[in-house]
C-alpha positions as YAML, in Angstrom:
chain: A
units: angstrom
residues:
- id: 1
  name: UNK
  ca: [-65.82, -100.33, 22.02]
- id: 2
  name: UNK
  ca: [-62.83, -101.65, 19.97]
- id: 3
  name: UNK
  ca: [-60.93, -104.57, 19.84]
- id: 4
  name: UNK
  ca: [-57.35, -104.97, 18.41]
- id: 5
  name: UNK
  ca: [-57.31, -108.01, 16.35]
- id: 6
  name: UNK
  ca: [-57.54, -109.26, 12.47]
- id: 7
  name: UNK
  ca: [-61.08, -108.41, 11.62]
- id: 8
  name: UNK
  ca: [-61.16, -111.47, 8.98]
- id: 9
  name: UNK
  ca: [-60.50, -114.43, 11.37]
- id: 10
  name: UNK
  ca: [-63.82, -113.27, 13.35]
- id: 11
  name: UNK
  ca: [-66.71, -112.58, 10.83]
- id: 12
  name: UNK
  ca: [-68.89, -115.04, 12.22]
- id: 13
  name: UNK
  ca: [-69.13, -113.88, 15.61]
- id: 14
  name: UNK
  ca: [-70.36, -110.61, 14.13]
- id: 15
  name: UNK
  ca: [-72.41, -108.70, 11.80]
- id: 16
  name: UNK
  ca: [-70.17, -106.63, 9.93]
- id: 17
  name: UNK
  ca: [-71.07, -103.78, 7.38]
- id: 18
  name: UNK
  ca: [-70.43, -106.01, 4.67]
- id: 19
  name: UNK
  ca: [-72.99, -108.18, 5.75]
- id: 20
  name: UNK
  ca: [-76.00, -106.13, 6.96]
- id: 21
  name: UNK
  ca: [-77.02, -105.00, 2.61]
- id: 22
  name: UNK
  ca: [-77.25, -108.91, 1.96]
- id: 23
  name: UNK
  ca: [-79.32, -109.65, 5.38]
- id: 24
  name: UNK
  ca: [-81.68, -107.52, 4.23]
- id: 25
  name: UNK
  ca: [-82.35, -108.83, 0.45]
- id: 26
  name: UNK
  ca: [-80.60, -105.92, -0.90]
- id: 27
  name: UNK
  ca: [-77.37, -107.55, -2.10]
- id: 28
  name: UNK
  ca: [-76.63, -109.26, -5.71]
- id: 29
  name: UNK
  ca: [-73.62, -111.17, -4.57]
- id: 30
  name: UNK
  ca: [-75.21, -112.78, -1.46]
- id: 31
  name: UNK
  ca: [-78.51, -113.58, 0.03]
- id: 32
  name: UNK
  ca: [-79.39, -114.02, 3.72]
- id: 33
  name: UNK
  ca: [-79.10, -117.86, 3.52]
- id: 34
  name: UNK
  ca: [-75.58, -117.46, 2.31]
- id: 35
  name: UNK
  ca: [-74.76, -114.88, 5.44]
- id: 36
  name: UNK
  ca: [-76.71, -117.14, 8.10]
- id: 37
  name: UNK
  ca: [-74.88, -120.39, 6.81]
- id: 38
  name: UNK
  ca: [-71.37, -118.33, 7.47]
- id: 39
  name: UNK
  ca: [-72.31, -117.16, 10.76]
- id: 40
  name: UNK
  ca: [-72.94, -120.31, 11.31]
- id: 41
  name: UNK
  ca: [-70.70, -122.35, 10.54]
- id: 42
  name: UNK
  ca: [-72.32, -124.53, 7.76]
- id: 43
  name: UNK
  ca: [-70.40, -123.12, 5.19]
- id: 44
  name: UNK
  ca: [-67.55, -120.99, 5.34]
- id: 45
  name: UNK
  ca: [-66.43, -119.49, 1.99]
- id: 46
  name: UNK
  ca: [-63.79, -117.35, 1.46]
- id: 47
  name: UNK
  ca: [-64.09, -114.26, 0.10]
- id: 48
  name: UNK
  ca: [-61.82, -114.17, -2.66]
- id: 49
  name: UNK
  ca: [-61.78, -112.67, -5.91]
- id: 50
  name: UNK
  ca: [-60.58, -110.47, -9.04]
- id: 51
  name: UNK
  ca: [-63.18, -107.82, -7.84]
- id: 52
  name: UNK
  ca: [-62.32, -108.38, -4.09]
- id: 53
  name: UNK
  ca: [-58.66, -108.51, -4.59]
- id: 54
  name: UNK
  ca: [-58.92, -105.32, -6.51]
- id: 55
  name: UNK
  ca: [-60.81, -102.85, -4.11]
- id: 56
  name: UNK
  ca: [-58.79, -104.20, -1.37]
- id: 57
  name: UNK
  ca: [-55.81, -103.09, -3.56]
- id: 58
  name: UNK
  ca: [-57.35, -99.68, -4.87]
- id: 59
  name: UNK
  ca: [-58.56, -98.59, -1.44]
- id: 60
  name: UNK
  ca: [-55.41, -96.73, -1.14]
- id: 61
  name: UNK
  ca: [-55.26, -94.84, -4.36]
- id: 62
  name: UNK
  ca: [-58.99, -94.16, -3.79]
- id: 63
  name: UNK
  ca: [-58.36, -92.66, -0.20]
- id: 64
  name: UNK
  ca: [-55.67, -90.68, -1.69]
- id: 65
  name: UNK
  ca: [-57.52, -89.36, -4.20]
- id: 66
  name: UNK
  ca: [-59.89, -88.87, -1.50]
- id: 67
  name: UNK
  ca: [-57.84, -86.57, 0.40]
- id: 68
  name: UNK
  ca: [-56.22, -84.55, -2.31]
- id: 69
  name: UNK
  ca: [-59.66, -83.47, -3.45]
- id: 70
  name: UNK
  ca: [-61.00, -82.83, -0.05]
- id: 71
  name: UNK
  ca: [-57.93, -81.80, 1.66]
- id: 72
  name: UNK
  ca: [-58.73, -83.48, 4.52]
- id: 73
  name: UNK
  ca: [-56.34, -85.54, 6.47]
- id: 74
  name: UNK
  ca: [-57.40, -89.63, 7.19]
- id: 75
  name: UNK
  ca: [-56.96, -91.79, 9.65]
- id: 76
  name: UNK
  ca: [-56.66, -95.95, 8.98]
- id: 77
  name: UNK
  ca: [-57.39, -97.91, 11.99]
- id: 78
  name: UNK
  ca: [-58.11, -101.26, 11.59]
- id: 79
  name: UNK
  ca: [-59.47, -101.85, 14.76]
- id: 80
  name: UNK
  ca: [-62.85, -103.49, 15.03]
- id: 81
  name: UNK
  ca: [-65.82, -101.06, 16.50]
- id: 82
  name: UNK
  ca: [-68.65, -102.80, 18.24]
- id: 83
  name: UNK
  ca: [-72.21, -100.85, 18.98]
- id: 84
  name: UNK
  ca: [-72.50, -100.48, 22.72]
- id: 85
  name: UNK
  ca: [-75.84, -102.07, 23.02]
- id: 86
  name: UNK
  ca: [-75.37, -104.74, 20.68]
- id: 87
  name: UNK
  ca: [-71.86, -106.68, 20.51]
- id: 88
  name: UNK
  ca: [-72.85, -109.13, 17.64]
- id: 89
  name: UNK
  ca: [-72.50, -105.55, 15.14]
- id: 90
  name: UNK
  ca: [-69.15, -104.89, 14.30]
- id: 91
  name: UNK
  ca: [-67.83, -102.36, 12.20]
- id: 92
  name: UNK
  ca: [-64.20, -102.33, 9.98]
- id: 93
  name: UNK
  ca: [-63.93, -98.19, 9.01]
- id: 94
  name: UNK
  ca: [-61.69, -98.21, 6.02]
- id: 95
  name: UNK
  ca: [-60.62, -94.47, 7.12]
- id: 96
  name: UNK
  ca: [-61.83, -91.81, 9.60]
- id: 97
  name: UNK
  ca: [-61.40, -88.07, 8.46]
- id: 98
  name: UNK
  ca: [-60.18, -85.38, 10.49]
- id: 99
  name: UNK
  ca: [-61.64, -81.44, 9.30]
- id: 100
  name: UNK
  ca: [-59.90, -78.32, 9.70]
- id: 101
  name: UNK
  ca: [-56.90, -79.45, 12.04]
- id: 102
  name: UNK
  ca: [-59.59, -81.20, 14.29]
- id: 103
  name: UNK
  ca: [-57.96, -84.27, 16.76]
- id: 104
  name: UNK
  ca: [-61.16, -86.49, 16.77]
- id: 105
  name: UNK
  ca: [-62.66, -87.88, 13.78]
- id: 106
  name: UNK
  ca: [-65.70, -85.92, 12.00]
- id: 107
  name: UNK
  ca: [-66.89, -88.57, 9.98]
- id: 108
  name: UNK
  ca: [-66.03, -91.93, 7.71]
- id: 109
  name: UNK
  ca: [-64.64, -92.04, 4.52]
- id: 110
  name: UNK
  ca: [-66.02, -95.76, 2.66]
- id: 111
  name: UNK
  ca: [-63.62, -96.52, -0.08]
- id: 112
  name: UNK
  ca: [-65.09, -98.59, -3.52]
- id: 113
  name: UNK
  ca: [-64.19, -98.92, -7.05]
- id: 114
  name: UNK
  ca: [-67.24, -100.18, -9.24]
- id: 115
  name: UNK
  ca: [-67.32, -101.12, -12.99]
- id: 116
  name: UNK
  ca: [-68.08, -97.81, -14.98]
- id: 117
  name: UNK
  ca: [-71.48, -99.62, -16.75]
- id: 118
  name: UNK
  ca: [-72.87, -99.75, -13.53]
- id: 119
  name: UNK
  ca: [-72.56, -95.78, -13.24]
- id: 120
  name: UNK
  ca: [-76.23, -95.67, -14.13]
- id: 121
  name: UNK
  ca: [-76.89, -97.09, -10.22]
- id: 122
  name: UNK
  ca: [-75.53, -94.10, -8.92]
- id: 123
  name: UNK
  ca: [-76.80, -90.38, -8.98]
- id: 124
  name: UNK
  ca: [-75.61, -87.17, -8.42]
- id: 125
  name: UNK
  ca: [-72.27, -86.55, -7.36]
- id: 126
  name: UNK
  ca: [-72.50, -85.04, -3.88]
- id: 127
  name: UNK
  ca: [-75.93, -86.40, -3.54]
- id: 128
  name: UNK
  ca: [-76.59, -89.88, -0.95]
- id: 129
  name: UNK
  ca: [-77.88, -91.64, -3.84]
- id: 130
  name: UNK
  ca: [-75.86, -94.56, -4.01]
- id: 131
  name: UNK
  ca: [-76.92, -98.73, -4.43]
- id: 132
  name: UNK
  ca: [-79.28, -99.57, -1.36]
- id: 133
  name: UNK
  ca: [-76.41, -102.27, 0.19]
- id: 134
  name: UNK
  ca: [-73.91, -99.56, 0.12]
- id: 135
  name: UNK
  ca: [-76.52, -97.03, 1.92]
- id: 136
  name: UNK
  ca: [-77.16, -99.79, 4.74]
- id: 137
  name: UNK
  ca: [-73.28, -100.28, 5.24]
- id: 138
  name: UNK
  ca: [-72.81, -96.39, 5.62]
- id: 139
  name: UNK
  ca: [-75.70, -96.10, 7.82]
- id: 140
  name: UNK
  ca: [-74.62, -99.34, 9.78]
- id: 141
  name: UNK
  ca: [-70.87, -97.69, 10.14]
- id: 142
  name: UNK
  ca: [-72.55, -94.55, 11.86]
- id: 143
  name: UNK
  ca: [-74.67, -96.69, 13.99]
- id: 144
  name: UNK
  ca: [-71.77, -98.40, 15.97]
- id: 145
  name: UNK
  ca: [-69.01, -95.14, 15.66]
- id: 146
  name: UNK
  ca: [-71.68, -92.73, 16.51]
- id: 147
  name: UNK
  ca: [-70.71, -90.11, 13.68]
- id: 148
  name: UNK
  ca: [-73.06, -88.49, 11.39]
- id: 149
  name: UNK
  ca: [-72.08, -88.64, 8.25]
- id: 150
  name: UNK
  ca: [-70.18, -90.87, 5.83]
- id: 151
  name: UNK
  ca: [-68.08, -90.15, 2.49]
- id: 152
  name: UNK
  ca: [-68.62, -92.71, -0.03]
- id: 153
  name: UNK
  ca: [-65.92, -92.50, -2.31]
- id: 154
  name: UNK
  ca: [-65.83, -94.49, -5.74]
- id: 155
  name: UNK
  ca: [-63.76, -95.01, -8.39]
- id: 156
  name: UNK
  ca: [-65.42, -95.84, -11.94]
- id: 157
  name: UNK
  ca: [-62.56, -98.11, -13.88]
- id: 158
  name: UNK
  ca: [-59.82, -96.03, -14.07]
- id: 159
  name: UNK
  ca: [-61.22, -91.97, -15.31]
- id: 160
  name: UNK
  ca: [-63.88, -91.78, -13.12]
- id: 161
  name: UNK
  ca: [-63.99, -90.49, -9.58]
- id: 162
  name: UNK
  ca: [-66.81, -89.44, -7.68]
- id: 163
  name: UNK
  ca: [-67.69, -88.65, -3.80]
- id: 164
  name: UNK
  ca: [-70.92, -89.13, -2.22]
- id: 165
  name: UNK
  ca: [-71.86, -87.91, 1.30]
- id: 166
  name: UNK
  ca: [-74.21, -89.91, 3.44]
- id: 167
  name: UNK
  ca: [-76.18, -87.78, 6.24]
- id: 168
  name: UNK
  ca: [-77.16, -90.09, 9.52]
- id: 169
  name: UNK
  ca: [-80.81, -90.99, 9.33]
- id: 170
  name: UNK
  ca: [-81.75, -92.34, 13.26]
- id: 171
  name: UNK
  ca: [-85.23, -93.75, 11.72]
- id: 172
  name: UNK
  ca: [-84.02, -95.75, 9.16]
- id: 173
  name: UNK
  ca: [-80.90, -96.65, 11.39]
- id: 174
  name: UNK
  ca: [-83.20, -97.65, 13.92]
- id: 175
  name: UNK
  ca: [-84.63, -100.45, 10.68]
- id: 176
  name: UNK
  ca: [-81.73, -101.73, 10.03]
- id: 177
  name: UNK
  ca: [-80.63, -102.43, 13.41]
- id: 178
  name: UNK
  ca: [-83.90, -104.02, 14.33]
- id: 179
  name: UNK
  ca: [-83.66, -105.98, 11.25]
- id: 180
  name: UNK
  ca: [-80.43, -107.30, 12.05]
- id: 181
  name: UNK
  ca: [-80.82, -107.98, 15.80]
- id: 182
  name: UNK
  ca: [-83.76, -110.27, 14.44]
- id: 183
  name: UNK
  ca: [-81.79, -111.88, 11.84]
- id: 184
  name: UNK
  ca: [-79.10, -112.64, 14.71]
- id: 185
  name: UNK
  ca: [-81.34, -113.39, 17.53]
- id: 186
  name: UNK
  ca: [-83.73, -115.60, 16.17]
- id: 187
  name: UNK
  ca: [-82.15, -116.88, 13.33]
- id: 188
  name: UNK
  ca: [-78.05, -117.18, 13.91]
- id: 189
  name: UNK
  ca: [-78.76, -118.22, 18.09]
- id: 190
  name: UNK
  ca: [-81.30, -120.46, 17.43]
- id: 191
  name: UNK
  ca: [-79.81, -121.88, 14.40]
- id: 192
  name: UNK
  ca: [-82.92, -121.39, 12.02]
- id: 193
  name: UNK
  ca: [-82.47, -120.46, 8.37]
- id: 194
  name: UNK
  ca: [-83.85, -117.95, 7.29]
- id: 195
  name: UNK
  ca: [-86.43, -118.20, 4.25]
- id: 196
  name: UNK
  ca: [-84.95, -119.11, 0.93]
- id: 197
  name: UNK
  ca: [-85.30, -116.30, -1.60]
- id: 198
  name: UNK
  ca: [-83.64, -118.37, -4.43]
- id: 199
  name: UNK
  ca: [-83.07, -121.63, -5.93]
- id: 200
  name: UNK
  ca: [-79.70, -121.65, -5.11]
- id: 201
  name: UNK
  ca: [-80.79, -121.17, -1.81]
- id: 202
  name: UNK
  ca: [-82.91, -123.95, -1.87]
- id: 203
  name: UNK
  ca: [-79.74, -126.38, -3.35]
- id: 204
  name: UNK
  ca: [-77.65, -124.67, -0.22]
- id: 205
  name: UNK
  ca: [-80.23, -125.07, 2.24]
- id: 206
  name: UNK
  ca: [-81.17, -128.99, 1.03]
- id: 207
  name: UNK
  ca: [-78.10, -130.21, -0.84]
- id: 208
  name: UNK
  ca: [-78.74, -134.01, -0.03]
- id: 209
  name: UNK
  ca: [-81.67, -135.71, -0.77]
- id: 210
  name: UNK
  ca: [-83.18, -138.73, 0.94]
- id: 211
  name: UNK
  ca: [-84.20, -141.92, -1.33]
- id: 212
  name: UNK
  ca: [-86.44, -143.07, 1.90]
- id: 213
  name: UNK
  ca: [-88.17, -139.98, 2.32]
- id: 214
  name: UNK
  ca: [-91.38, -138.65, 0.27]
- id: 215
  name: UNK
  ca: [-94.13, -136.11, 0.81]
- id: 216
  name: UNK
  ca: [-97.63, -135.44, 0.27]
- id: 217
  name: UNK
  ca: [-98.02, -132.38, -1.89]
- id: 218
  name: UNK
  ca: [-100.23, -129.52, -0.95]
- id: 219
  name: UNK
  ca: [-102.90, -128.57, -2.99]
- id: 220
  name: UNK
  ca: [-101.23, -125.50, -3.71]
- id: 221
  name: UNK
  ca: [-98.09, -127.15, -4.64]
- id: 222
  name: UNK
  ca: [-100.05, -129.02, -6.88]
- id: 223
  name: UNK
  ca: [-101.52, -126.33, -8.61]
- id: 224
  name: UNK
  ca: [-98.03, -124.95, -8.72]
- id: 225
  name: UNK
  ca: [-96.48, -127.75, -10.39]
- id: 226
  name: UNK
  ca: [-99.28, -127.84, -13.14]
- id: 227
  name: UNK
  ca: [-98.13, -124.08, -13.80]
- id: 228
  name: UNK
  ca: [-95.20, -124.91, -14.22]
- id: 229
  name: UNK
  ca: [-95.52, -127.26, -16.70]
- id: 230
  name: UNK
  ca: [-97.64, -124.97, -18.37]
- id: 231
  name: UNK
  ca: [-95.09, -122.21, -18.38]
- id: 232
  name: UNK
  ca: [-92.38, -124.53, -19.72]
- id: 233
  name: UNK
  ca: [-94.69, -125.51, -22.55]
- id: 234
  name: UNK
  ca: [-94.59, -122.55, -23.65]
- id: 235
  name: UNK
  ca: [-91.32, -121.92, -23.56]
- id: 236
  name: UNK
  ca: [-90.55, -125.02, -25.83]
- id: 237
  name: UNK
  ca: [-92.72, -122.78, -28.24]
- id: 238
  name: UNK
  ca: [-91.09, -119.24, -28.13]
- id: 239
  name: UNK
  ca: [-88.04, -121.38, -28.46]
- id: 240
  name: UNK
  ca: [-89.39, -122.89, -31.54]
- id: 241
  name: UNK
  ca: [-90.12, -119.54, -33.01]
- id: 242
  name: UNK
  ca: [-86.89, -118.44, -32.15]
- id: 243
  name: UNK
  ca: [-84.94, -121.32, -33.77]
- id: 244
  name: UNK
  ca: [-87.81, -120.08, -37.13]
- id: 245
  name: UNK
  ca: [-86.59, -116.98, -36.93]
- id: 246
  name: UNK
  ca: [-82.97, -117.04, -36.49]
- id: 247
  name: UNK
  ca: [-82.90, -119.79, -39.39]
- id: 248
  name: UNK
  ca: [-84.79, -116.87, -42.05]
- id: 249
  name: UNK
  ca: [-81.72, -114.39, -40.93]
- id: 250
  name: UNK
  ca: [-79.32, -117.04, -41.10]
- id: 251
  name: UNK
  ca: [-80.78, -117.97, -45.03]
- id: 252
  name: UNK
  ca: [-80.39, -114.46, -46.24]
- id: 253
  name: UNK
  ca: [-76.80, -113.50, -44.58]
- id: 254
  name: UNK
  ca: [-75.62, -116.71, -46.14]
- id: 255
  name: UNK
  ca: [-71.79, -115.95, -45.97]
- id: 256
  name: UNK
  ca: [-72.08, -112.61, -45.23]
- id: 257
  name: UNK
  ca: [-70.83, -111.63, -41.96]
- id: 258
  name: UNK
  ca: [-73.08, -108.43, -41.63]
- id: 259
  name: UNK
  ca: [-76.73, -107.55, -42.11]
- id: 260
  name: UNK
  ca: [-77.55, -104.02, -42.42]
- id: 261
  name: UNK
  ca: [-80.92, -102.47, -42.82]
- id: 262
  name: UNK
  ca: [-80.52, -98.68, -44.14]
- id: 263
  name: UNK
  ca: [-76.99, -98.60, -44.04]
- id: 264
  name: UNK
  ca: [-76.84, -99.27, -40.26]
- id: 265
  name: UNK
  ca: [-76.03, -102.46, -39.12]
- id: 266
  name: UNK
  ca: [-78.07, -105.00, -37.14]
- id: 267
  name: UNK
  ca: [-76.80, -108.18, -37.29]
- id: 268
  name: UNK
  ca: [-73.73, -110.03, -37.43]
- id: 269
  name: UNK
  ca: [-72.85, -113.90, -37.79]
- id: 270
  name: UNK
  ca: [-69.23, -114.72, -37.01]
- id: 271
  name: UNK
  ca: [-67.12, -117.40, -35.76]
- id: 272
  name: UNK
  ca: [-65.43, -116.46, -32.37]
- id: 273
  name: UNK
  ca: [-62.10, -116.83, -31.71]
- id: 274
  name: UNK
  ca: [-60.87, -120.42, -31.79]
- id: 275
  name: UNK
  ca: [-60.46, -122.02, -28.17]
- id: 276
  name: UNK
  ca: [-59.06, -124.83, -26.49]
- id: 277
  name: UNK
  ca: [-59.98, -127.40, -24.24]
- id: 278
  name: UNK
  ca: [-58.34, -130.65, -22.83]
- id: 279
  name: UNK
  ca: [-59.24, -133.86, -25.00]
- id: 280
  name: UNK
  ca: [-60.10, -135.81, -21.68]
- id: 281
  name: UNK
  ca: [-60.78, -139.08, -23.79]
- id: 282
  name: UNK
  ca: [-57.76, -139.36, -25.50]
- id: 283
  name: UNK
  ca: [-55.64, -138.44, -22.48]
- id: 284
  name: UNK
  ca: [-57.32, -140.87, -20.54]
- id: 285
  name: UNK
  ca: [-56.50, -143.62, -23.85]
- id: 286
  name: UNK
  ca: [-53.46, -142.29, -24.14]
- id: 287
  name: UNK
  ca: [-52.15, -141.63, -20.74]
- id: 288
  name: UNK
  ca: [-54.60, -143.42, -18.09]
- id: 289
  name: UNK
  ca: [-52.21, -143.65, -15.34]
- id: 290
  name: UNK
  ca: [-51.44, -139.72, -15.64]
- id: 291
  name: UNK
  ca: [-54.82, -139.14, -16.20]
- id: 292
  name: UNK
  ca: [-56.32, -141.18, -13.18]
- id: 293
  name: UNK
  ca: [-54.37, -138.90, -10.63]
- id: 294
  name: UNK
  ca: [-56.26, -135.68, -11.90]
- id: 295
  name: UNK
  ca: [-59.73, -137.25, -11.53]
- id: 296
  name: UNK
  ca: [-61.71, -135.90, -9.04]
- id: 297
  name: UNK
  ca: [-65.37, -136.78, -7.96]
- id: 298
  name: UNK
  ca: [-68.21, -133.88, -8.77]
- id: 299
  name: UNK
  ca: [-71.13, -133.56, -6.50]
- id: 300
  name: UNK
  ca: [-73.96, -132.38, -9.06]
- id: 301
  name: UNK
  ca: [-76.92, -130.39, -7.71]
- id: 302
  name: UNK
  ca: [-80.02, -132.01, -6.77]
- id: 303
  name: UNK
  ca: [-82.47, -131.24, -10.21]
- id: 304
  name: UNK
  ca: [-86.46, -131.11, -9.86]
- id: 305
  name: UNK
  ca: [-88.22, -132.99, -12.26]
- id: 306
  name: UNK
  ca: [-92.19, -132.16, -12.55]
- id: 307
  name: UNK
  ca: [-93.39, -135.60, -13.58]
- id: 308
  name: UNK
  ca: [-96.92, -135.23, -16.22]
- id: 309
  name: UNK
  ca: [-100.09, -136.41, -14.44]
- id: 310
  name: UNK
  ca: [-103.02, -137.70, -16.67]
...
């Protein structure tokens, strides 16, 4: 099914294909809290970024690029898809290719650019082995167009182009779709949260605290907080030896600049370049009535304390 309208303005009535790698715990930019609290309405960031702002620029050049290497022509149709079982999963198909003259699409091209040091996450060119969250978004795109395979196109900085071709997989589609149906149905409808898997999760999830409120700790929790404290004894010692260390490198470099061992070199101790900041105390002696209008309250993260028990 499709429907013609601005695909941004509606991302939390849906899943979308950006959404499904992070519902499953497979994302490094978001976690499931982050996605449930959008769909949700609790919070609702906007996506917006160098790195965003940049593949949303590039995915032009990279469909190009695409297309002269394939020779295949491309269709871009911003249309929303929705599955036809399941009308919460939404798709946005940044092209559709047509083969060999054919009138109906064959399959999806997925435009991305990455940073080349993350080349290492990807394997042979040709090959489906590409990050896990971009896997689940191909496989999610075939789910609700019902084609069967999906170009993954990428663009490594600016020298590096590569095209990866993702095969449908009905059992592991099958996964992902239960997965998300669950993460919609009994955590997005019924307005649960779904389990933390961070502490910035936990500072999302319970941003205020409650001066009224205490509770009785589990034994476990108990134990936990005693490990804790254990744990950040020692690292007050590795820190120590550390601060030892660094201090016996810093003695023998002395001015120097460089420490070599062998020729090669395996240290260096230099100033950075100089920076600036805003002297907020003297503009504030100096200027107080200018410098009361840019003042602006800061809501600081809860912070755990473990407190030592005799």
């Amino acid at each position: 099914m499709l429907i013609n309208q601005d695909f941004s303005v509606d991302r939390s009535k849906y899943i979308g294909g950006s959404d499904i790698g992070a519902i499953l715990g497979l994302s490094r930019f978001r976690s499931p809290l982050e996605v449930w609290m959008e769909k949700t309405g609790k919070e609702t960031k906007k996506l917006d970024s160098l790195p965003l702002r940049f593949g949303s620029f590039a995915e032009e050049f990279v469909a190009t690029e695409y297309a002269s290497a394939t020779g295949f022509e491309l269709v871009h149709d911003e249309s929303i898809y929705i599955h036809p079982e399941h009308s919460f999963m939404s798709a946005h198909i940044d092209r559709f290719v047509l083969e060999n003259g054919s009138s109906s699409p064959t399959r999806i091209l997925e435009c991305k650019t990455a940073n080349p040091f993350s080349s290492g996450d990807w394997g042979e060119v040709g090959s489906d082995e590409v990050p896990m969250s971009y896997l689940c978004q191909c496989i999610w795109y075939m789910a609700i167009t019902n084609l069967n395979k999906v170009d993954l196109a990428v663009l490594f900085g600016n020298s590096d182009f590569r095209i990866y071709e993702i095969a449908r997989d009905l059992e592991l589609e099958n996964a992902i779709l239960e997965k998300a149906s669950l993460f919609w149905h009994e955590y997005v409808l019924k307005d649960l949260p779904p389990p933390a898997q961070s502490e910035a999760d936990c500072q999302a999830l319970f941003s205020k605290g409650d001066p009224s409120k205490s509770v009785e700790a589990k034994a476990q929790t108990f134990e936990l907080t005693k490990r804790l404290q254990l744990l950040n004894s020692e690292i007050d010692v590795r820190e120590e030896e550390i601060s030892t260390i660094k201090q016996n490198i810093m003695n023998q470099m002395g001015e120097a600049e460089s420490l070599l061992y062998q020729g090669k070199m395996i240290a260096t101790w230099k100033a950075p370049k100089p920076s600036f900041r805003l002297d907020s105390k003297r503009l504030e002696q100096d200027l107080p009535d200018i410098a009361n209008n840019y003042k602006m309250p800061v809501q600081n993260s809860r912070r755990l304390v473990i407190k030592q028990i005799n």
